[in-house]
C-alpha positions as CSV (number, residue, x, y, z in Angstrom):
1,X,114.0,115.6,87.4
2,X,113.9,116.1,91.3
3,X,115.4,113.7,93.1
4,X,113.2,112.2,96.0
5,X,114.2,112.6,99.3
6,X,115.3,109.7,101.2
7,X,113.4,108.9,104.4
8,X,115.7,108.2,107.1
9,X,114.9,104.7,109.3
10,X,113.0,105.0,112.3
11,X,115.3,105.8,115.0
12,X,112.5,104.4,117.8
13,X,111.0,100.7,117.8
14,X,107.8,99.7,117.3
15,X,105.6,99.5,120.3
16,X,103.1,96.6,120.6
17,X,103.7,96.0,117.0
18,X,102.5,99.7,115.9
19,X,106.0,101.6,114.3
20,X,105.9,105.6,115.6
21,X,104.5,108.3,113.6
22,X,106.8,110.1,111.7
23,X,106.0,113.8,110.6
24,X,108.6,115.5,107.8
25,X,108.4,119.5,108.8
26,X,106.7,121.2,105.7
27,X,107.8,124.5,104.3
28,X,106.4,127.3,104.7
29,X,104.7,128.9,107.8
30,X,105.2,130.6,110.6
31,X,106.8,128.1,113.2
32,X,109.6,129.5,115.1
33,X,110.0,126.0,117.0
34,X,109.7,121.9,116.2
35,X,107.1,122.3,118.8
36,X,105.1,124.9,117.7
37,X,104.3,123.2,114.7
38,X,103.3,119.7,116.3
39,X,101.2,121.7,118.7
40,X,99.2,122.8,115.9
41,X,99.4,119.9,113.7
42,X,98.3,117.3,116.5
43,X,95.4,119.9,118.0
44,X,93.1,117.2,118.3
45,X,95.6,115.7,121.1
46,X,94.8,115.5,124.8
47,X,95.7,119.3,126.4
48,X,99.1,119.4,127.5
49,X,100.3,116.0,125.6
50,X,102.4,117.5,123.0
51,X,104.5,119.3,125.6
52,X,104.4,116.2,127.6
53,X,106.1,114.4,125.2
54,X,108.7,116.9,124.4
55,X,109.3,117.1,128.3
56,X,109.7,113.3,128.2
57,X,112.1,113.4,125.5
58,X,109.8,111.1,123.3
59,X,110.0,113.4,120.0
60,X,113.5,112.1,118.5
61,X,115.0,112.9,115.5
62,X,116.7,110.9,113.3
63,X,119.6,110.1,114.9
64,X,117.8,109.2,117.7
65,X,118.5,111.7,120.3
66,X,115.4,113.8,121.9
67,X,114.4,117.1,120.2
68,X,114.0,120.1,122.8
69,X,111.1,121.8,123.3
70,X,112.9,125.4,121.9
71,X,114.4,123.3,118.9
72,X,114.5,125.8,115.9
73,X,111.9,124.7,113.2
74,X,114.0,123.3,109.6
75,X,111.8,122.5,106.9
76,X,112.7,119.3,105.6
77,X,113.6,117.7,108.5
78,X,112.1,114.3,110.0
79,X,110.8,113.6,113.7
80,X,109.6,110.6,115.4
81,X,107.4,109.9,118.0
82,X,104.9,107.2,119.6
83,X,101.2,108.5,120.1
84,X,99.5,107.6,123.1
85,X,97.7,103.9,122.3
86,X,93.8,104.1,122.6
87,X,92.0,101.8,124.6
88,X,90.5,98.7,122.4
89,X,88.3,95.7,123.3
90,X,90.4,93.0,122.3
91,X,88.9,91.2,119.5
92,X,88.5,87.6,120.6
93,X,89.1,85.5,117.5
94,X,92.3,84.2,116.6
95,X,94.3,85.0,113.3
96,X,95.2,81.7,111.3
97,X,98.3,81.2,109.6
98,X,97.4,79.5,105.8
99,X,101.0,80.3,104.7
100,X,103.9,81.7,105.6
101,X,107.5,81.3,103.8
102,X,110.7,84.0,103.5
103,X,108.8,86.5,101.2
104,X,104.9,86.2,102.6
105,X,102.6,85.6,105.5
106,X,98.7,84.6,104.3
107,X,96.2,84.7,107.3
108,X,92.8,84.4,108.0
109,X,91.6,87.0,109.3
110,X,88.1,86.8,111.4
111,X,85.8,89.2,111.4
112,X,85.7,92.8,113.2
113,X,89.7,92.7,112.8
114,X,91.2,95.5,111.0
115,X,93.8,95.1,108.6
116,X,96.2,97.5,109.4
117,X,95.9,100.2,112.1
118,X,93.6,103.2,111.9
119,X,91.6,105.6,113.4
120,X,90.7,103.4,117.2
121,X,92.1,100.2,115.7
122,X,95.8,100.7,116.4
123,X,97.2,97.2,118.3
124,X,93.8,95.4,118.0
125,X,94.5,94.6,114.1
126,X,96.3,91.8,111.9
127,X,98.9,93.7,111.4
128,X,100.0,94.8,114.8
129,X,99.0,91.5,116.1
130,X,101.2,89.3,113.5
131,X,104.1,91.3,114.2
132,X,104.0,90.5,118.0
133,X,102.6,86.6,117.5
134,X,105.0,85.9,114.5
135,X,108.0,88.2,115.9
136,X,108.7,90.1,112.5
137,X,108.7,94.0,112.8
138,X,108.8,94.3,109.0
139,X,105.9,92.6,108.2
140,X,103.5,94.8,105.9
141,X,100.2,95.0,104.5
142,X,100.2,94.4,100.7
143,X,96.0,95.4,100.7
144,X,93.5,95.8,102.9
145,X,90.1,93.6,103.9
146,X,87.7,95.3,105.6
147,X,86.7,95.4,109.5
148,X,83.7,93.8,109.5
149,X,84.7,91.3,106.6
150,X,86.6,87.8,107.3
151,X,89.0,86.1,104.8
152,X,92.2,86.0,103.1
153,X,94.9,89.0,103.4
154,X,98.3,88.8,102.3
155,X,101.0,90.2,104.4
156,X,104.6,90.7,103.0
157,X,108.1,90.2,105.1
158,X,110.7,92.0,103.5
159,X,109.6,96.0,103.2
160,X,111.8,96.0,99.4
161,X,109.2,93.4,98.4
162,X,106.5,94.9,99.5
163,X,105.9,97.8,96.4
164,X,105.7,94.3,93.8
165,X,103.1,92.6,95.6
166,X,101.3,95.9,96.3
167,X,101.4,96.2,92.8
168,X,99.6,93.1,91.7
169,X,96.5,94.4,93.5
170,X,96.7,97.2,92.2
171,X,96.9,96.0,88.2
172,X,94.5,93.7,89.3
173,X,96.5,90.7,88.9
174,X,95.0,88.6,91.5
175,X,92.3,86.5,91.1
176,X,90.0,87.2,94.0
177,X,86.5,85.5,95.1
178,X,84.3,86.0,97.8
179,X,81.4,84.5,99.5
180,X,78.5,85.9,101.1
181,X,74.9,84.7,102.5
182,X,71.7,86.9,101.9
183,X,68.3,86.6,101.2
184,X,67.2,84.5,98.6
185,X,65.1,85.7,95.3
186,X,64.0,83.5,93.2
187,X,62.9,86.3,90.5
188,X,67.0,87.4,90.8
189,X,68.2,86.3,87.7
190,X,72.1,85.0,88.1
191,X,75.3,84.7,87.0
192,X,75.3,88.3,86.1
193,X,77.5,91.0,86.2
194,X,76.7,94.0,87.9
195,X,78.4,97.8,86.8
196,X,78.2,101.0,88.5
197,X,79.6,103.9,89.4
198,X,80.3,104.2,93.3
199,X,81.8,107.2,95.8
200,X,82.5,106.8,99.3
201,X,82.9,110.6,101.1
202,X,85.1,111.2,103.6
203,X,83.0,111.4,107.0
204,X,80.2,109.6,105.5
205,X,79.9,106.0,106.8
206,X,78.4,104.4,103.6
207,X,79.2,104.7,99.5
208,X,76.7,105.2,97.6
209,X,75.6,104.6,93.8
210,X,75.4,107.9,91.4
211,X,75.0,108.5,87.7
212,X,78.5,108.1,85.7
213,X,80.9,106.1,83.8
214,X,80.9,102.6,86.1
215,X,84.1,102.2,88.0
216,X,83.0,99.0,90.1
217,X,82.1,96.1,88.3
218,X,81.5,92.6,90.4
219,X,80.3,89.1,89.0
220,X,77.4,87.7,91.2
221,X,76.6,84.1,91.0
222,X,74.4,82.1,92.8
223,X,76.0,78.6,94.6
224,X,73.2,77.3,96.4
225,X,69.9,78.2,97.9
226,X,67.8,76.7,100.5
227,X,64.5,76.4,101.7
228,X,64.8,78.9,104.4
229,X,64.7,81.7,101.6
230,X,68.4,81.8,102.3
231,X,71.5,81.7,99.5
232,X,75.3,81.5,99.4
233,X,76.7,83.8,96.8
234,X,80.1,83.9,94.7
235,X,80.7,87.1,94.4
236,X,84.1,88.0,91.8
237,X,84.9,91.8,92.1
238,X,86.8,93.0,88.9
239,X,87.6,96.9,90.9
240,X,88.4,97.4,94.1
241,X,85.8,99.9,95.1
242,X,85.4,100.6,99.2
243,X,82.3,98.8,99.9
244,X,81.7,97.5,96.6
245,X,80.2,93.9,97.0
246,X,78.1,95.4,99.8
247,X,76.9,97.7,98.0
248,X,76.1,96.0,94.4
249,X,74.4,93.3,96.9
250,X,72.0,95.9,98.1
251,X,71.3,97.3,94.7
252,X,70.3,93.9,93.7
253,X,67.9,93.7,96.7
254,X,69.8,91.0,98.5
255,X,71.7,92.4,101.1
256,X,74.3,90.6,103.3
257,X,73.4,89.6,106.1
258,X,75.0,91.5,109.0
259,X,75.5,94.5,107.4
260,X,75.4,97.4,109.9
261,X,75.2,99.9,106.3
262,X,73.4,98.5,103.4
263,X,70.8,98.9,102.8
264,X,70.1,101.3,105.9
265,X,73.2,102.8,107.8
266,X,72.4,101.4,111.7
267,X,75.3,102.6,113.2
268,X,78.2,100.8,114.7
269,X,76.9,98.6,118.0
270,X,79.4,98.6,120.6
271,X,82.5,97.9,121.0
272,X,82.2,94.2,122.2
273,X,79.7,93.3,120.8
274,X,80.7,90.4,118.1
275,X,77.3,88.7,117.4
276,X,76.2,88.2,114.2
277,X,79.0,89.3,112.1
278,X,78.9,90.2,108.6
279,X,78.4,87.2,106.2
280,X,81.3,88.1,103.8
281,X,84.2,86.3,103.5
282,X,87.4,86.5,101.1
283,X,87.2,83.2,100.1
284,X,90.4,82.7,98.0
285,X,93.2,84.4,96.7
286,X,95.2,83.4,93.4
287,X,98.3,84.7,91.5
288,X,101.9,84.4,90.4
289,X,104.2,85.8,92.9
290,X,105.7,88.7,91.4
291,X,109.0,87.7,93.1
292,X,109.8,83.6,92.6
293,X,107.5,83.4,90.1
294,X,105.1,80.1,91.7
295,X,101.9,80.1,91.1
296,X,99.7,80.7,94.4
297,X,96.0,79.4,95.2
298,X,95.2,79.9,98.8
299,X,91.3,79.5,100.1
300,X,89.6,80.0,103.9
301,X,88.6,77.2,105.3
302,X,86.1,79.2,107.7
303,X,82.4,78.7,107.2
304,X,80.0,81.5,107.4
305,X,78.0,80.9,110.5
306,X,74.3,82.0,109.1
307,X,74.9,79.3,106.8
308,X,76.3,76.8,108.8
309,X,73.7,77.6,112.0
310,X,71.4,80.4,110.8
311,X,70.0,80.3,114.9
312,X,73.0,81.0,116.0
313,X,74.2,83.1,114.3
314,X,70.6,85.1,114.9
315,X,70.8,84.6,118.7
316,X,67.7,82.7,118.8
């Protein structure tokens, strides 16, 4: 059996809460230089900024020191470096603490927040924001909510933790429910459980339902109606599907209110703009901690704002 390589520690601090990228060289190719290969591997850089950095001594390696611009390319070996930070509209909505103790940090997270850097979210997100509030540089991500949805994520402390936690989402060993507001139809018959078989493609902003063996399966139940044709939902996803109680909500011909991609894609608005968010919400989270072995319950306390002020929330 191979044995895996360790991964050196990052020889550079994190910087507004976001840790550096770090590259292993691959084998193979024609590099001559560390440079020539990060030339080519970052090509959708700025002009110029991968020199820039090596002229700056920001490419370390992992003892720390700078890596020269004529450095000899060694497969194998690790590099470390901070990208430059993109400009982001803050997001003005604070992240609330629901628990925090020596193994795990629950927040709140409110909507248009990313979980965890990515793409133009890099220090506007829960992740890089709890670091710097809370003041712990290991904190990690053990799942991910999306964007646009509000709710319950669950952060861990210590990195040698974090793989157990991780692991319960994965097996599907926590107890999840969500809420959502949509239309109401009376014709809908509900509880019900809906199966299907969904894909999300790289580049393509929306999943999308095809013929095939189901892998997303979410409970739908109805909690209350009113007589402005509108409902609040209970939705229980057994999968973990991207977009997946979005997308079942659709099919059913109740989408969510908010929702820039079901059942017609929109577009994102801009970047500031935070009216009428998506009415999802990751309503609670249960499970036994994989680690001291209590049994956790933890629930929002946020109230969607279509249902709590449908004009409001409208803009009217």
């Amino acid at each position: 059996m191979r044995r895996k390589t360790r991964i050196p520690p990052a020889p550079l601090p994190q910087r507004h809460g976001v840790d550096p990228v770090r590259v292993r060289l691959p084998a193979g190719g024609t590099w001559t230089t560390v440079r020539e290969h990060l030339v080519e591997r970052l090509s959708g850089a700025a002009p110029g900024a991968v020199e820039a950095m090596f002229a700056a001594g920001q490419v370390v390696g992992a003892d720390g020191r700078a890596v020269a611009p004529g450095a000899p390319y060694e497969p194998g070996m690790y590099v470390w470096f901070h990208r430059e930070l993109p400009a982001e509209v803050p997001v003005p909505f604070p992240l609330e603490v629901v628990h925090r103790d020596e193994h795990l940090v629950v927040v709140d997270k409110p909507h248009f927040l990313a979980t965890t850097p990515r793409g133009s979210h890099v220090t506007e997100t829960a992740l890089a924001r709890l670091r710097r509030e809370l003041g712990i540089p290991t904190l990690g991500a053990a799942h991910r909510l999306d964007r646009l949805t509000a709710g319950l994520v669950l952060f861990t402390v210590r990195p040698e933790e974090r793989g157990a936690y991780q692991t319960l989402f994965r097996d599907r060993l926590v107890r999840k429910e969500y809420e959502a507001v949509a239309p109401y139809d009376p014709a809908l018959v509900l509880p019900r459980t809906v199966r299907s078989r969904i894909v999300k493609e790289r580049g393509e902003p929306a999943a999308r339902q095809v013929p095939g063996e189901p892998n997303a399966l979410t409970r739908v139940e109805l909690a209350e109606h009113r007589a402005d044709a509108l409902a609040r939902y209970r939705l229980l996803p057994g999968t973990g599907q991207t977009h997946q109680l979005r997308v079942h909500m659709s099919a059913l011909g109740v989408p969510i209110l908010g929702d820039p991609l079901y059942p017609v894609v929109t577009g994102p608005g801009p970047a500031d703009d935070f009216r009428r968010p998506l009415q999802l919400l990751a309503r609670s989270l249960e499970f036994t901690d994989p680690v001291t072995g209590r049994e956790h319950r933890f629930r929002s306390a946020r109230v969607l704002e279509a249902w709590s002020s449908y004009r409001r929330w409208a803009g009217q």
